[in-house]
C-alpha distance (Angstrom), angle and dihedral (degrees) to the residues before:
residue distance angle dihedral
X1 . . .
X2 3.57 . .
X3 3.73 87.7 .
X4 3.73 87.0 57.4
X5 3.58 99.1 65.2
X6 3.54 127.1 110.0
X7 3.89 115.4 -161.6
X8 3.64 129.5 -147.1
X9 3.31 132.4 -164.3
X10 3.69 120.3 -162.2
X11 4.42 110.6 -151.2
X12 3.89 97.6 144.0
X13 3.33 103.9 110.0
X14 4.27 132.7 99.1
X15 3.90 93.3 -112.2
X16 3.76 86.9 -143.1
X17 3.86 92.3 157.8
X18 3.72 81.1 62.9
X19 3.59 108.8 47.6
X20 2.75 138.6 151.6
X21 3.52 88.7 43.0
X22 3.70 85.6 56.7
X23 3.53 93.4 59.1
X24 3.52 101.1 104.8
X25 3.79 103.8 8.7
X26 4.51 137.9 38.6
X27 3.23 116.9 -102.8
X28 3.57 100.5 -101.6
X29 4.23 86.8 59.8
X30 3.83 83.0 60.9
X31 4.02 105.3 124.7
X32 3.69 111.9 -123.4
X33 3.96 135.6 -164.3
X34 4.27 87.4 -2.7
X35 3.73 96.7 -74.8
X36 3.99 106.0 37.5
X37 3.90 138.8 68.9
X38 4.11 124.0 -134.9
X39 4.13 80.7 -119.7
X40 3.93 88.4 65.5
X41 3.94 93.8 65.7
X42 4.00 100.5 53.0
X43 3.87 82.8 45.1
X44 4.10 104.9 44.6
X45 4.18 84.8 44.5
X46 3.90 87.0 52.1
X47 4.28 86.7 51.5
X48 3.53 100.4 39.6
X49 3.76 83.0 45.0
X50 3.82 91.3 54.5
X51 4.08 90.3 -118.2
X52 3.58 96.4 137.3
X53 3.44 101.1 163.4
X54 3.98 102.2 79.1
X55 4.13 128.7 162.3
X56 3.76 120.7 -173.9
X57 3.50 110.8 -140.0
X58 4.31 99.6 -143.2
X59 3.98 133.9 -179.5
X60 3.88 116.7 144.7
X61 2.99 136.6 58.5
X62 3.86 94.2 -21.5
X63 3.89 116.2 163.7
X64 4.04 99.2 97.5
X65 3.58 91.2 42.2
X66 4.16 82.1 50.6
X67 3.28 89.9 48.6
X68 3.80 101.0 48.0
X69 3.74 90.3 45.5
X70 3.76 93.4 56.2
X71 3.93 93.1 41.7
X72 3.82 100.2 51.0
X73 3.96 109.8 30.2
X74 3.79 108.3 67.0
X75 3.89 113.8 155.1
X76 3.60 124.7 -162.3
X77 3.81 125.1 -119.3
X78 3.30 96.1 -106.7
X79 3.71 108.0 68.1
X80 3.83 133.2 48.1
X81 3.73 91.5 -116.2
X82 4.22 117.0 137.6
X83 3.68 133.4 150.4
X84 3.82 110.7 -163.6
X85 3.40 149.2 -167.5
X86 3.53 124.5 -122.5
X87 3.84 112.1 178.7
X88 3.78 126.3 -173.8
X89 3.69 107.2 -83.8
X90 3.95 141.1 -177.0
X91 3.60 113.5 -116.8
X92 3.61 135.5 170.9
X93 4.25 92.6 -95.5
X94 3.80 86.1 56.1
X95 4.21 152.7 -48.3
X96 3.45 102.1 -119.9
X97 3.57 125.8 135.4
X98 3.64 117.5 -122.3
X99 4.06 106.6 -68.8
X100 3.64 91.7 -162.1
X101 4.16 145.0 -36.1
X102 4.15 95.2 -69.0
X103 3.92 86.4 41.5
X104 3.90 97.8 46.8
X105 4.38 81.0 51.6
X106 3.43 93.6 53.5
X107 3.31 95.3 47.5
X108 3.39 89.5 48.1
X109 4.37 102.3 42.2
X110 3.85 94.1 94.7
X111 4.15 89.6 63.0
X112 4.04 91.7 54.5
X113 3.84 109.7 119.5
X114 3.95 98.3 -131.1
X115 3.89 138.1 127.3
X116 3.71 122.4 -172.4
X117 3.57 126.9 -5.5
X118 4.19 138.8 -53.0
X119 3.38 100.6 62.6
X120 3.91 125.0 144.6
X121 3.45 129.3 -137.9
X122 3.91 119.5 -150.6
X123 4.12 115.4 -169.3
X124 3.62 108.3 -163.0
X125 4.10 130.1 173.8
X126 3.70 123.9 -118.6
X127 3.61 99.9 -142.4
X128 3.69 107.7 54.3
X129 4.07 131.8 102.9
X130 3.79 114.9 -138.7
X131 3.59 142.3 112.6
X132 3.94 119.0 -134.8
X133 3.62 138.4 150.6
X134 3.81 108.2 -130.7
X135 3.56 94.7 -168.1
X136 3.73 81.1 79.9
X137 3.66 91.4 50.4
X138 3.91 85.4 48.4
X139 3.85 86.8 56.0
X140 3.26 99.0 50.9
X141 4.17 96.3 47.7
X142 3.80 81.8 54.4
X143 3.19 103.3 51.7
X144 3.87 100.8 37.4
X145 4.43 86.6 53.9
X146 3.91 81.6 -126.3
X147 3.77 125.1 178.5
X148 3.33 96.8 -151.7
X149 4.01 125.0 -3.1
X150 4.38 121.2 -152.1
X151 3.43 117.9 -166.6
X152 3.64 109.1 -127.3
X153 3.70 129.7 -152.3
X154 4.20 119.0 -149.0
X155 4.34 92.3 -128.8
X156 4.11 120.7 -167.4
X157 4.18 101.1 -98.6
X158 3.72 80.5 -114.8
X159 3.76 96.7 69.3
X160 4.20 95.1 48.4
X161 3.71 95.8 98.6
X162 3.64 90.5 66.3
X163 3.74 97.7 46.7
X164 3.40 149.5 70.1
X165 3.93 103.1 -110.2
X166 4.02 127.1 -174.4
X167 3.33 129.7 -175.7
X168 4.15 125.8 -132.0
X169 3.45 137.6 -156.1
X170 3.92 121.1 -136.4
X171 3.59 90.0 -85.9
X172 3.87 86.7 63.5
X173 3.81 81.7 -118.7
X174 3.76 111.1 145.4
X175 4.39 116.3 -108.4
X176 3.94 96.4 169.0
X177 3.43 157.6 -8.6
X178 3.80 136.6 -143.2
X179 3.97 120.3 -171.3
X180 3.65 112.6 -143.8
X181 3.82 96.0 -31.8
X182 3.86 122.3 -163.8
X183 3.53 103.5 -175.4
X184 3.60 109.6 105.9
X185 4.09 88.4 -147.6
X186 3.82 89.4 55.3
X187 3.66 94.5 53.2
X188 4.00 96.0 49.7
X189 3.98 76.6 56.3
X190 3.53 88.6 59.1
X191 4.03 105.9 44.8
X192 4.00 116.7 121.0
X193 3.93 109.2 -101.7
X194 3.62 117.7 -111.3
X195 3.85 91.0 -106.7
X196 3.78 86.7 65.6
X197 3.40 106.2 46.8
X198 3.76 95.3 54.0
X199 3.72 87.0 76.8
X200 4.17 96.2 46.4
X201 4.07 121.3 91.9
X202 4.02 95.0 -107.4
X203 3.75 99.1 33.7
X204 4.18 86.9 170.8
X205 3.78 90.3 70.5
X206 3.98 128.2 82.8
X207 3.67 111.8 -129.2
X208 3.49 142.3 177.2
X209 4.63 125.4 -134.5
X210 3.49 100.5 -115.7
X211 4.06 122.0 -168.4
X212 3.40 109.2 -109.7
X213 3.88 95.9 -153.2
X214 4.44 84.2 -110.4
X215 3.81 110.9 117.1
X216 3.92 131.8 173.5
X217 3.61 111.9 -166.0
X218 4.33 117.5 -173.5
X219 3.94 101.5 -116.7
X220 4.06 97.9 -103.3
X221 3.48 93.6 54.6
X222 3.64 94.3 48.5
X223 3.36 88.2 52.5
X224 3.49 109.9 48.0
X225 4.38 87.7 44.9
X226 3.83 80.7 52.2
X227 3.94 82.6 63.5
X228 3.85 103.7 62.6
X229 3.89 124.4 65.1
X230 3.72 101.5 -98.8
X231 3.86 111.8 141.4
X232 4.46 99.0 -164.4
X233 3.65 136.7 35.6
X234 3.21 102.4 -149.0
X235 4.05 102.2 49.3
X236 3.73 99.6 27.1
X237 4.24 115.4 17.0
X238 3.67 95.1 44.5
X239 3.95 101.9 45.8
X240 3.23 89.3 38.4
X241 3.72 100.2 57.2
X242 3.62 93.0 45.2
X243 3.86 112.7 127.0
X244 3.39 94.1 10.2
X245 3.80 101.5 71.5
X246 4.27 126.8 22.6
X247 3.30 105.2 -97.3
X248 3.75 118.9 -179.7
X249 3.51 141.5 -176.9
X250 3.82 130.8 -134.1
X251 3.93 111.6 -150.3
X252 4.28 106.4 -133.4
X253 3.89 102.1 -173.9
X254 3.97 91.2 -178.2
X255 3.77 130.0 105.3
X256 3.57 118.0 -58.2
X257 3.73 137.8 175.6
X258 3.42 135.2 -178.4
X259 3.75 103.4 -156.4
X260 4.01 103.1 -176.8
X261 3.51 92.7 119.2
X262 4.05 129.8 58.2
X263 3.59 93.6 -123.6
X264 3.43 86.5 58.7
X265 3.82 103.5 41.8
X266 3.64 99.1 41.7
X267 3.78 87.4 54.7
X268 3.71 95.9 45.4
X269 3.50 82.5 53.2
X270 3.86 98.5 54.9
X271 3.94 90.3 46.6
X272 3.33 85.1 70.6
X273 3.94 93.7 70.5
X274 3.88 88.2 53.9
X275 3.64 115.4 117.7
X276 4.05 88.7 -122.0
X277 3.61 94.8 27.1
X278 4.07 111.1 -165.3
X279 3.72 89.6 -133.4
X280 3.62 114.3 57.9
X281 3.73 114.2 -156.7
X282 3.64 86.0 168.2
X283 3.92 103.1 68.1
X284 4.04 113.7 119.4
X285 3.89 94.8 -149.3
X286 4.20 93.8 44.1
X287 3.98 98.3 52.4
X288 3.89 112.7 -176.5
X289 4.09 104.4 -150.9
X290 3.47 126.5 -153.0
X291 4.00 141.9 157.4
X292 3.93 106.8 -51.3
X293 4.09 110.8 -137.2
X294 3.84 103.6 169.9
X295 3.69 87.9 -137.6
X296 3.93 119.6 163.7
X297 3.61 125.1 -86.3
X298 4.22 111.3 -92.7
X299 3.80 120.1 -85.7
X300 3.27 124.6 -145.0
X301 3.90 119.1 174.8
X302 3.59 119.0 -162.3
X303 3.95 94.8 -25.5
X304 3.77 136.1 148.3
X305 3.75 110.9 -119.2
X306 4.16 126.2 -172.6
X307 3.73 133.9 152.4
X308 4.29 91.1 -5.6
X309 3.49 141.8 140.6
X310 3.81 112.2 -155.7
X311 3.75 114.9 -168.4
X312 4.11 124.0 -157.1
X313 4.00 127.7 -60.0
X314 3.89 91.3 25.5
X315 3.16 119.6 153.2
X316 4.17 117.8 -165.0
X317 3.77 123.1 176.3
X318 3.70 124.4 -173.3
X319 3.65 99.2 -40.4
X320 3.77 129.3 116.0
X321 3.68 120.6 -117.1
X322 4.10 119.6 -166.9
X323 3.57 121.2 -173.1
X324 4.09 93.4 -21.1
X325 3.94 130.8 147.9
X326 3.43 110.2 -145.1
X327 3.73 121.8 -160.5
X328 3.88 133.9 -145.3
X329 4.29 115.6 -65.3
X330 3.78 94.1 15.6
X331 3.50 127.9 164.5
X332 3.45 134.8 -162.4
X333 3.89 122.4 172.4
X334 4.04 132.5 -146.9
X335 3.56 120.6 -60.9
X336 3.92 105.4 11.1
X337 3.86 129.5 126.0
X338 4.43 127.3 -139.0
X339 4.20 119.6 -168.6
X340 3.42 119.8 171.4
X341 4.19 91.9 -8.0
X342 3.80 125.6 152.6
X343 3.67 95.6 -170.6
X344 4.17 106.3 179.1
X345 3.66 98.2 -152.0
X346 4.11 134.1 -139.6
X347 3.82 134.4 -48.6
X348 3.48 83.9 -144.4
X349 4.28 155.4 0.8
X350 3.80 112.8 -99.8
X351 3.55 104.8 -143.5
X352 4.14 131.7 165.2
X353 3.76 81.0 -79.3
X354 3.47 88.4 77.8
X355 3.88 126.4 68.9
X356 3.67 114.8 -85.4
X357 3.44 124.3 -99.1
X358 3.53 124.4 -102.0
X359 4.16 100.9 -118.1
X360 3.95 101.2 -108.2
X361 3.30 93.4 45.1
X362 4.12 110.5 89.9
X363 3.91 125.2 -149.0
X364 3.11 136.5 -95.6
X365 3.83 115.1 -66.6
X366 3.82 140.7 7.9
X367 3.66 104.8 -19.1
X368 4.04 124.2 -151.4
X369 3.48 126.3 -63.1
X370 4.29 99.1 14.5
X371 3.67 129.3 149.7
X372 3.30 114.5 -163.8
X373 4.07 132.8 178.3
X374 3.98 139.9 -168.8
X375 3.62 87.6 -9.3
X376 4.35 142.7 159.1
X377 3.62 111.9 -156.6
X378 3.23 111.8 -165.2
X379 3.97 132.6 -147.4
X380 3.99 119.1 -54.5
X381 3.89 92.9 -11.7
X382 3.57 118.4 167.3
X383 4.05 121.5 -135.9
X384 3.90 119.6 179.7
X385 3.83 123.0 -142.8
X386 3.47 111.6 -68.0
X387 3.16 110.4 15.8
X388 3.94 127.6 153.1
X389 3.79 121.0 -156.7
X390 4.01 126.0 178.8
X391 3.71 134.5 152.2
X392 3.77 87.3 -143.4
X393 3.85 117.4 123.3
X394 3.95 88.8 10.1
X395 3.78 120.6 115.3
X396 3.86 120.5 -131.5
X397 4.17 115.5 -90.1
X398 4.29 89.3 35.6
X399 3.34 117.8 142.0
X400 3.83 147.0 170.5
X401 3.66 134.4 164.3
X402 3.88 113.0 -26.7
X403 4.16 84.6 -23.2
X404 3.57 125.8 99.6
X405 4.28 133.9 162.5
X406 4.10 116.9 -140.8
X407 3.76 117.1 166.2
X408 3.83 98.1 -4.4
X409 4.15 85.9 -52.4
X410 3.82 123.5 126.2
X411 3.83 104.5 -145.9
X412 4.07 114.9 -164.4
X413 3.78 91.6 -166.3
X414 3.68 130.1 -143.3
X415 3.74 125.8 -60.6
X416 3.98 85.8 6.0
X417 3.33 114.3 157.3
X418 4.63 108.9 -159.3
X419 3.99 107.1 -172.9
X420 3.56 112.8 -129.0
X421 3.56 122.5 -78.9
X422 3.72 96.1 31.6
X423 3.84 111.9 164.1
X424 4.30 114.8 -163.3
């Protein structure tokens, strides 16, 4: 069946919750971990998987996410293996940009490579860090004769007021759902029985199922939900569907992030510098792909290193770097200081090639003499010589030329150009 499986990959939405590092790019374009982008894990999973049928679902602000597609995912001849783009588009049914994740798959149904019946339909998110094989998900939608199967995440009892909960019998089949529920009556309604927890990592803890945005719906049902007017999955499809088809869940007790926010991607980004980081990028059997550049190994000349990741082309002189994740092309001059950084690097080395710079304006990089704290630098930003940058002291939403703060986060965005000396 696993051959049978077509994969989409929702990336259509503004990423507001993410801005400004949304500013000139989709989420799923987002660089991650200083050489990747959030669009690689929802496609790697799908290969490693075997799901090598894949269509990214775009709408905003989509040419480096084009771009990157077309760069990185080259099949051979040999195999039916694709990942495509499917980009809002006027028709003659209608212009209207995607109105939410059922809409932008209906609107989408008639492009689905697929002749006869049996297919499966797997709806993944574009901006969400995990590693999972959903050939075991497959398995399990088989086997249980499932409508429609939601992968489920065991969440601390604490976190259920933010989520979308659901409740399952011992069949795993699913008996209700709560979105975001606040009454403290509703969520004891909601806890994991004890027969359930015995098999989790932390069985001591009481937790809530929480939908993990990761559906697999049987083709017919897919198709005949795709017939109504329902614009989202989650709020709409889903509830809506409940007691009239099986739907299951399938219990993933790995790591998962949602990253839509900056809070939670500059964090996810940091664990990555931990000595047992949550997220390994590092496994053989779980590759991550991305865009190969065959740049040169990072150089770092006479600098202080702890706690850091330090992707390809770098280039790091005599400055001290603490718990940092440094992307591709970076460059850091004499003399300056990074904690807690995710600095995502250059598309590019300036070089006398290039036009000269007017005299005020600094080069590309980290320039001498910086100290910078709890920080996102985005792509081809410009910092002058002594320069000191720090959320601390500023409240969330401020903002200044090329600088913002979101969820305690200092964000130099892309292209910015801060003169030297710049004190925040």
């Amino acid at each position: 069946m696993i051959k049978n499986v077509i994969s989409i990959i929702m990336g259509g939405g503004r990423g507001t919750r993410l801005y400004p590092l949304t500013k000139y790019r989709c989420k799923p374009a987002v660089p991650l971990a200083g050489k990747y982008r959030l669009v690689d894990i929802p496609i790697s999973n799908c290969i490693n998987s075997g799901c090598e049928q894949i269509y990214l679902l775009s709408q905003f602000n989509t040419a480096s996410l084009h771009k990157h597609i077309r760069q990185t995912y080259k099949f051979d001849s040999f195999n039916n293996a694709f990942v495509d783009i499917l980009a809002a588009e006027q028709t003659e049914n209608g212009g209207q940009w995607y109105q939410g994740t059922a809409d932008a798959v209906r609107k989408n149904m008639h492009h689905f490579e697929r002749t006869g019946d049996g297919y499966l339909y797997l709806i993944l998110s574009g901006d969400q860090l995990y590693q999972m094989n959903f050939a075991d998900m497959v398995d399990a939608h088989i086997a249980s004769g499932a409508d429609i199967t939601i992968a489920a995440k065991p969440m601390p009892r604490s976190e259920a007021s933010s989520l979308g909960v659901m409740r399952v019998n011992s069949n795993l089949e699913i008996t209700a759902f709560a979105e975001k529920p606040k009454d403290e009556k509703v969520i004891e309604s909601f806890l994991i029985g004890e027969d359930l927890k015995k098999s989790l990592k932390n069985p001591n803890m009481e937790y809530c199922l929480a939908s993990m945005g990761i559906y697999i719906f049987s083709q017919k049902v897919l198709e005949e939900a795709m017939g109504g007017d329902e614009m989202d999955f989650g709020k709409e499809i889903i509830p809506g569907l409940l007691k009239k088809k099986k739907l299951c869940s399938y219990i993933f007790d790995g790591y998962w992030e949602d990253i839509g926010t900056v809070g939670a991607f500059f964090n996810a980004n940091l664990a990555i510098t931990d000595d047992l980081p949550p997220f390994d990028f590092y496994a053989p059997e779980k590759i991550i792909y991305t865009h190969c550049r065959y740049l040169p190994g990072a150089k770092l000349n006479g600098s202080r290193v702890s706690h850091c990741n330090i992707s390809d082309g770098s280039i790091i002189n005599d400055s001290a770097l603490e718990r940092c994740v440094i992307g591709i092309r970076s460059i850091i001059r004499d003399g300056s200081s990074l904690k807690n950084v995710v600095m995502m690097g250059a598309d590019f080395y300036e070089s006398d090639l290039h036009d000269k710079l007017p005299p005020d304006v600094p080069p590309m990089g980290v320039g001498k003499n910086c100290r910078i704290e709890n920080a996102i630098i985005d792509k081809n930003a410009r910092i002058g010589d002594n320069c000191h940058l720090s959320p601390e002291g500023k409240p969330d939403k401020w903002e200044a030329d090329g600088l913002y703060v979101r969820d305690g986060v200092l964000i130099v965005t892309k292209k910015a150009i801060i003169p030297a000396n710049t004190k925040i």
